[in-house]
TITORZA-788858 format. One record per residue: x negated, y, z negated of N, C-alpha, C, CB in turn. Coordinates in steps of 0.02 Angstrom, whole numbers, plus 50000, padded with zeros to 5 digits. Atoms other than C-alpha are relative to their C-alpha. Glycine has a CB too. Example, Ala and Ser with C-alpha at 12.3 -4.5 7.8 and 13.67 -1.06 7.14 Angstrom:
2
499554994150000493854977549610499555006050000500505000149938 500424994150003493164994749643500395005549963499805002350071 
END
This chain:
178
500205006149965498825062446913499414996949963499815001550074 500685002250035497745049846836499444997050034500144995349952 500575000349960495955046546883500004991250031499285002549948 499775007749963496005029747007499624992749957499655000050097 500235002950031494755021246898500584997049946499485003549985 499354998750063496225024346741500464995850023500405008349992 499815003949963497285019246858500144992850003499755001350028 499835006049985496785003846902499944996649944499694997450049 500075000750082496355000846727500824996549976499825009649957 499305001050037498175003046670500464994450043500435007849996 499535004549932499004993246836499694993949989499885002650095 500415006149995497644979546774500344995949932499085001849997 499745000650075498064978546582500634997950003499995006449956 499265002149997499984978546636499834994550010500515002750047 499795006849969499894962646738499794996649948499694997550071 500395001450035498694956846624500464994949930499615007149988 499465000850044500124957346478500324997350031500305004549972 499245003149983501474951746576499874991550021500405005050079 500505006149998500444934646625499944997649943499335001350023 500305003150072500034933246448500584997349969499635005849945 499434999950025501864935546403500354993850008500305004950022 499605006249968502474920946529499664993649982500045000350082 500465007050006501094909046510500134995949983499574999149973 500025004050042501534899046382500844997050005499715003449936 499245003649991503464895846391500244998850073500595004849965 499984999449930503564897546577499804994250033499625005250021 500185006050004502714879746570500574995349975499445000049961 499605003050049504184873146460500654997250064500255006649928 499465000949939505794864146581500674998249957499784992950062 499255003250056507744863246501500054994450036500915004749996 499905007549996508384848446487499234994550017500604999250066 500605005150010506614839246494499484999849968499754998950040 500514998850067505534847846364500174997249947499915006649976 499585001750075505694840646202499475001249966500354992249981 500474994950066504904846046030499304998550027500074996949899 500635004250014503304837146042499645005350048499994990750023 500254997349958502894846846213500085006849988500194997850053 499974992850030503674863046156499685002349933500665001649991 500474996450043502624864746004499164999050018500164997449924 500624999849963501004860146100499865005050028499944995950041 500154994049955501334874346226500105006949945500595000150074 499694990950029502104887946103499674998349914501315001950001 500574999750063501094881145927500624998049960499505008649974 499465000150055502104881545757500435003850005499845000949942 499254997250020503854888045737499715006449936500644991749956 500144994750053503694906745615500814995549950500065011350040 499495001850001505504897945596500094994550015500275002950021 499555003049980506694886045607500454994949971499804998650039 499395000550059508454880045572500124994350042500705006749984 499665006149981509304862945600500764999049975499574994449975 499194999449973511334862545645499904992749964500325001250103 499665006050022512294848445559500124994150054500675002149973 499945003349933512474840145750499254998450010500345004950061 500685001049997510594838845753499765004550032499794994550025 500304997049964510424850845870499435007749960500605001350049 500404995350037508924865345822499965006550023499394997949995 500294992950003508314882445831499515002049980500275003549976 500574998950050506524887145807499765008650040499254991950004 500394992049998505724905245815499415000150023499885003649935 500704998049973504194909945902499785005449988499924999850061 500044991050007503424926345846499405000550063499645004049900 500554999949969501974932545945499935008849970500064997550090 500464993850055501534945545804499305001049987500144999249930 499524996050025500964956045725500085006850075499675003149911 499974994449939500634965845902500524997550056499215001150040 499645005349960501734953646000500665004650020500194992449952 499474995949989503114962446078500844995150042499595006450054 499665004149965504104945246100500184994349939499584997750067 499945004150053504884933745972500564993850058500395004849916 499945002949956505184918546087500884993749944499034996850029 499665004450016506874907346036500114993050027500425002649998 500075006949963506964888346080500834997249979499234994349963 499545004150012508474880046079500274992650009500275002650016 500075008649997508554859946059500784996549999499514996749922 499495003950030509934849246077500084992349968500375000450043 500015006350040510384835145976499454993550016500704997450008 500595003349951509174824446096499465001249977499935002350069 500654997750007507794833446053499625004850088499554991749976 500034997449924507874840546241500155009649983500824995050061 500004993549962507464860346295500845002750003499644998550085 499654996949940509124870546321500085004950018500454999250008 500144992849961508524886746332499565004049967500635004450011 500624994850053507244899746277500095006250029499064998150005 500184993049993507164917346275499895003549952500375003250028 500264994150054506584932346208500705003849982499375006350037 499464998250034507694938646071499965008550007499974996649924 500234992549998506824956846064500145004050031499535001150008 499954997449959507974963646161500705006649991500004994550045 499324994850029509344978146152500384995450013500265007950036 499415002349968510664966546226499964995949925500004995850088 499935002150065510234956146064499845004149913499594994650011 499924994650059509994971545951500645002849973499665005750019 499414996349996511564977745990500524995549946500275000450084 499525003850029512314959345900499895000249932500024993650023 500204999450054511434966845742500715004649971499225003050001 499314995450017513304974045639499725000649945500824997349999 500114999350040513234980945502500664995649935499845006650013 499715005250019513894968645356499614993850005500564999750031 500085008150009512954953945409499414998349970500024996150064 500635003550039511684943245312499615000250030499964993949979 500914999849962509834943345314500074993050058499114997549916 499985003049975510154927145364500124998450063500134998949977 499785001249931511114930445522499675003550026500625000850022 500604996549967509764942945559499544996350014499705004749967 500495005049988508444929345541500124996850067500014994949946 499845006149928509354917145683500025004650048500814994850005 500024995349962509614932145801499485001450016500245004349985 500544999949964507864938445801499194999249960500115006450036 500345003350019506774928045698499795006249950499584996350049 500364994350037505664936345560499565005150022499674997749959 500334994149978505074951145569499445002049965500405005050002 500644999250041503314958145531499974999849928499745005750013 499875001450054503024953645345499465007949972499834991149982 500264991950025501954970345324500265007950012499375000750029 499484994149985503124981345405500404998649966500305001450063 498995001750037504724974845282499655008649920500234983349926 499934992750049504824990445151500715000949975499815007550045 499394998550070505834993344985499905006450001499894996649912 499974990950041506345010744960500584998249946500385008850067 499705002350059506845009644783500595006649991499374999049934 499644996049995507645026944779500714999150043499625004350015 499284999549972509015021944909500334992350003499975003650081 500025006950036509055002844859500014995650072500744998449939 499855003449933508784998245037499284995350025500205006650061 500725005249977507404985345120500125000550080500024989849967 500074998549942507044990145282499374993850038499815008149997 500215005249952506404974845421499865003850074500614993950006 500414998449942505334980245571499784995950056499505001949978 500295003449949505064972845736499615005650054500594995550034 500364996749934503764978445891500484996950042499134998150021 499695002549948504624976746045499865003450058500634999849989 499864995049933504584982546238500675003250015499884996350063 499564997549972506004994546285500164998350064499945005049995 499925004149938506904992446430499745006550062500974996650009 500344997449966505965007246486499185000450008500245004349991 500735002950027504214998946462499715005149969499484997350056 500664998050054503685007546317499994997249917500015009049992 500245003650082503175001046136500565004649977499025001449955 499444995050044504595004546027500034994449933500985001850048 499635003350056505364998945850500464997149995500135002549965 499255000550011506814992245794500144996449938500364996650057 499945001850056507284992345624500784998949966499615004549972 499175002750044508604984345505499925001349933500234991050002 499884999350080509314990145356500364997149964500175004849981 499275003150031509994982345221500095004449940499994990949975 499745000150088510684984745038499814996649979500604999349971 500665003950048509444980844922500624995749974499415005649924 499545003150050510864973644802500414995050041500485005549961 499275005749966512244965744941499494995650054500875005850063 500415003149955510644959045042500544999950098499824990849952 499865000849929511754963645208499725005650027500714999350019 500144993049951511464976145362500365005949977500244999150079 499794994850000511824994445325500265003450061499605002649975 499884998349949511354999145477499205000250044500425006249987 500445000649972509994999845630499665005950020500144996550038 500324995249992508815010445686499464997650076499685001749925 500774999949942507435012945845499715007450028500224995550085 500424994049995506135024045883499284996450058499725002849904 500825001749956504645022246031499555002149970499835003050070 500325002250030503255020245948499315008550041500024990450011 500054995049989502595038346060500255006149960500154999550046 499884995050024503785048445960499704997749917500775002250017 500505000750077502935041845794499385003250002499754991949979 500544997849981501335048345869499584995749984499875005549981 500465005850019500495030645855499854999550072500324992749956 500365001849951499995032846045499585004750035500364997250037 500654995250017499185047946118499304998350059499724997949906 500535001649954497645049446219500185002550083499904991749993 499704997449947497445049946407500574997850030499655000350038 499355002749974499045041346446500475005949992500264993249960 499314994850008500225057146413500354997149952500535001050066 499644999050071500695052546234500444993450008500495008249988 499665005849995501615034146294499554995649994500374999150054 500285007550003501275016846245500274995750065500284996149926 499625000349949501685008046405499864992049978499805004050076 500135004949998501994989746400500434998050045499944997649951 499845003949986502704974146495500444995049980499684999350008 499675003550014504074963146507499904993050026500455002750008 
END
């Protein structure tokens, strides 16, 4: 049992994050946001791609501790039609192996540029994101490619506890917020 002080500590910090998390897009309305207002509330694009129809796609990171890479989706208008967080298994899962960096990029924007790693020995380039699990704890989730065919090999995840990057009095978990 943890001490009530700790406690309220940790029950404080959660909300704390999860507030921090909404703040900013949670302001944003489909169909009546348009760019001008969505890069005021959410800043510069880490990203973003423009469709032959006009319609867009821009990336939001909220790196390098950010456990949320925010997607905007514009239509031809310049109008809101949806945002969410990509960082998620349900959109990890659309990571196959075979597909371009590229289709990795639109899926779940770039990923930390200090976590990306060449291992020259197996000719592979490994891409790193932070993310919340869907059991609120700090985890990974990494993509591999082929150094040479620049596609996915294959994926990988690990909570960010069994790395031993958390530790302390929490019982060895990183606990975060969705």
């Amino acid at each position: 049992m943890l001490p009530r002080a700790l406690t309220l500590f940790v029950l404080s910090l959660a909300l704390s994050l999860g507030l921090a998390a909404c703040a900013g897009s949670g302001r944003l309305r489909v169909g009546q946001s348009d760019i001008d207002e969505i890069l005021r509330v959410l800043g510069k694009p880490a990203q973003e791609w423009l469709a032959a129809d006009g319609s867009r796609q821009l990336a939001f990171t909220h790196g390098p501790m950010g456990t949320a890479t925010e997607m905007a989706y514009l239509g031809a208008d310049g109008r809101l039609l949806r945002i969410e967080n990509v960082l998620t298994m349900q959109t990890f899962n659309k990571v196959q192996p075979g597909m371009d960096q590229d289709a990795v990029l639109r899926l779940l924007g770039p990923s930390e540029p200090r976590w990306t790693v060449y291992f020259k020995a197996r000719d592979e380039l490994v891409w790193e994101w932070l993310y919340c699990d869907d059991w609120n704890h700090l985890a990974r989730f990494d993509v591999l490619f082929d150094g040479s065919s620049q596609r996915v090999r294959s994926t990988m995840t690990v909570q960010e506890s069994h790395m031993g990057n958390c530790g302390g009095r929490l019982g060895g978990s990183c606990w975060c917020s969705h």
